[in-house]
C-alpha positions in Angstrom: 124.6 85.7 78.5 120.9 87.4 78.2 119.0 89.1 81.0 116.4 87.4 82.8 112.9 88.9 82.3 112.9 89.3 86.2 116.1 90.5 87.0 117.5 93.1 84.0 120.5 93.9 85.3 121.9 90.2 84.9 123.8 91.1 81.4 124.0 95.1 82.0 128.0 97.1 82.3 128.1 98.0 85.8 127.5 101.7 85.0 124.0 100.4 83.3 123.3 98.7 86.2 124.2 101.3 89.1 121.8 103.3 86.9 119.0 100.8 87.0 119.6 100.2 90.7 119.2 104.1 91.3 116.1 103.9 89.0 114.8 101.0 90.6 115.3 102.9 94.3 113.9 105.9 93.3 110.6 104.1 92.2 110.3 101.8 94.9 110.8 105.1 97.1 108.2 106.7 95.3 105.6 103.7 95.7 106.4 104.5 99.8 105.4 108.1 99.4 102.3 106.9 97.7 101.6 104.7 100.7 102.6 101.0 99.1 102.9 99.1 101.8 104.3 96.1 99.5 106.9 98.8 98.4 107.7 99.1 102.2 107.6 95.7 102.7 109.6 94.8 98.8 112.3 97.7 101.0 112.3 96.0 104.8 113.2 92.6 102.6 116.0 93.9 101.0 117.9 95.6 103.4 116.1 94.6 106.9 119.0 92.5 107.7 121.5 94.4 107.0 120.1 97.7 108.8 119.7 94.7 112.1 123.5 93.5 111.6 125.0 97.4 111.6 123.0 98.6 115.0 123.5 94.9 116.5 127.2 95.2 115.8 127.1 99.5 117.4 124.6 98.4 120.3 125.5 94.4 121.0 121.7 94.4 122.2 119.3 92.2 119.7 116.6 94.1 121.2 118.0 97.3 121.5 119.1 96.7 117.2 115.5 95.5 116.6 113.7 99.1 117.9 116.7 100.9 115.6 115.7 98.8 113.2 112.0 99.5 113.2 113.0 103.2 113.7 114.8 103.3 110.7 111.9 101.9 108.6 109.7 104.2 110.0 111.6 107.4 109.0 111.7 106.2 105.9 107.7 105.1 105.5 107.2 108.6 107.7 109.8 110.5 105.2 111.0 108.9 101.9 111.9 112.2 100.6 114.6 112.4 103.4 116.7 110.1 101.0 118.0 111.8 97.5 120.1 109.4 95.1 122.3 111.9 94.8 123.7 111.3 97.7 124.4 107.4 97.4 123.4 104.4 97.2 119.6 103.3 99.3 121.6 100.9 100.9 124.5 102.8 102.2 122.3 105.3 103.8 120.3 103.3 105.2 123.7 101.5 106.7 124.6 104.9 108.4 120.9 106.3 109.8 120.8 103.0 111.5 124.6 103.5 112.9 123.6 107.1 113.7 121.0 105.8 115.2 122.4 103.0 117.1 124.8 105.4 118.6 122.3 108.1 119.6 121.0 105.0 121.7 124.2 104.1 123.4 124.4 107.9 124.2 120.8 107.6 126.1 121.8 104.2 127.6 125.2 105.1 128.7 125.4 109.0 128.8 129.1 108.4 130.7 130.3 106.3 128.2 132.8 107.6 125.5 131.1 106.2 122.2 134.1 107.2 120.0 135.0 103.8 119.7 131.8 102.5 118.7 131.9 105.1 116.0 135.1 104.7 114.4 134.2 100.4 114.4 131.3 100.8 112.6 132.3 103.2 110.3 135.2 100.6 109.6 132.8 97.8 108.5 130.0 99.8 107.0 132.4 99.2 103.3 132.6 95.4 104.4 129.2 95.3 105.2 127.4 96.9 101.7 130.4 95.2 99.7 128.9 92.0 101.4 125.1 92.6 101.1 125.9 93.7 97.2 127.3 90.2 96.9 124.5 88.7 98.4 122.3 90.6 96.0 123.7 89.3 93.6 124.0 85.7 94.5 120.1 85.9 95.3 119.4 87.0 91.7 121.8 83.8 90.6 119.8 81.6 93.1 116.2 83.2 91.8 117.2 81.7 88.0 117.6 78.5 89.7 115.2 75.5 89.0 112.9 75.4 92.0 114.3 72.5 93.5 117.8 73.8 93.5 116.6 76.5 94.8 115.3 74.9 97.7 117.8 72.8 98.3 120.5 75.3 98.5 117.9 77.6 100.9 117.9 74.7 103.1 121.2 74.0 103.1 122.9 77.5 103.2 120.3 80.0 104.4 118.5 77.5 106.9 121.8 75.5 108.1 119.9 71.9 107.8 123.0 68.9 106.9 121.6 67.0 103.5 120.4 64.1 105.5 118.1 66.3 107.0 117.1 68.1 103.3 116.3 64.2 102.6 114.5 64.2 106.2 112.2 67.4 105.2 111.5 66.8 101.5 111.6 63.2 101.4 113.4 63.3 98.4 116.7 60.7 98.1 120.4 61.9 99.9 122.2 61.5 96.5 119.1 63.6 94.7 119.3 66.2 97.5 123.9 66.0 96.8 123.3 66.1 93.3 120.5 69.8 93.4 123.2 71.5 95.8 126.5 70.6 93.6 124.3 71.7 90.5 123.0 74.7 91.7 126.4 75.9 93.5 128.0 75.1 90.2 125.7 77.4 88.7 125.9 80.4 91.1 130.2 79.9 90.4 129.6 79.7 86.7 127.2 83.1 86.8 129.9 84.9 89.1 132.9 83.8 86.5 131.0 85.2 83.2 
């Protein structure tokens, strides 16, 4: 299996690929310090979600996770030096500023509340959580090599929650066409896990 021009880590060993995920962190951090905002935005894509899910899970507030959200983003547009590779994966720390963060805002909602709990749960399914979001890396990079019609099928389908009547609804393309992109492409996505 060969790398695809836009995703080179597709054939790499794992080692060759933590090294070109480091690599490829350190320069997207690096086009933040220069003041990219598409690096900024390229980052907030990426990991946006996943920075929501870990202060929605401390806080149980959307709103509340939204402004640690944005907080977190901001340090890191305000300070991208304040992250160094050596000390993990972008990712991961990103996973624990926003818990940190999330909990320093329970503290200031709740001053009498012990937050002890809170700690030790998120720190339980921050390995869960970046095992998850590596997977869905990965299955985004599978889905990117997908034709564009498969690609759009399965987005509708997985990502957007719509049945495959209602694919045939929004496209107008024909049920047993829509089936026949979602079987192909998932067959595709199990194939690239397997090899």
């Amino acid at each position: 299996m060969t790398g695809h021009p836009d995703n080179p880590t597709s054939s790499a060993r794992p080692a060759d690929r933590a090294q070109l995920d480091v690599s490829r962190e350190s320069r997207l951090l690096q086009r933040i310090s220069s003041r990219d905002s598409s690096a900024m935005a390229e980052l907030f894509d990426q990991y946006g979600s996943m920075v929501y899910s870990v202060a929605l899970r401390v806080l149980k507030d959307p709103a509340g996770a939204e402004d640690v959200m944005q907080d977190v983003f901001f340090r890191v547009w305000e300070a991208p030096a304040s992250f160094t590779s050596g000390r993990g994966a972008l990712g991961a720390w990103l996973m624990v500023v926003a818990r940190n963060r999330a909990i320093d805002a329970l503290r200031r909602r709740k001053p009498s509340d012990p937050v002890e709990d809170v700690v030790l749960a998120a720190s339980t399914n921050l390995a869960a959580e970046a095992e998850r979001n590596t997977m869905m890396e990965k299955v985004r990079g599978i889905i990117h090599r997908l034709p564009l019609d498969q690609q759009r099928s399965l987005q509708l389908a997985f990502f957007d929650g719509l049945t495959h009547s209602e694919i045939a609804a929004q496209t107008g393309d024909p049920l047993g066409t829509v089936k026949t992109r979602i079987r192909s492409a998932l067959l595709s996505v199990r194939k690239a896990f397997q090899a």
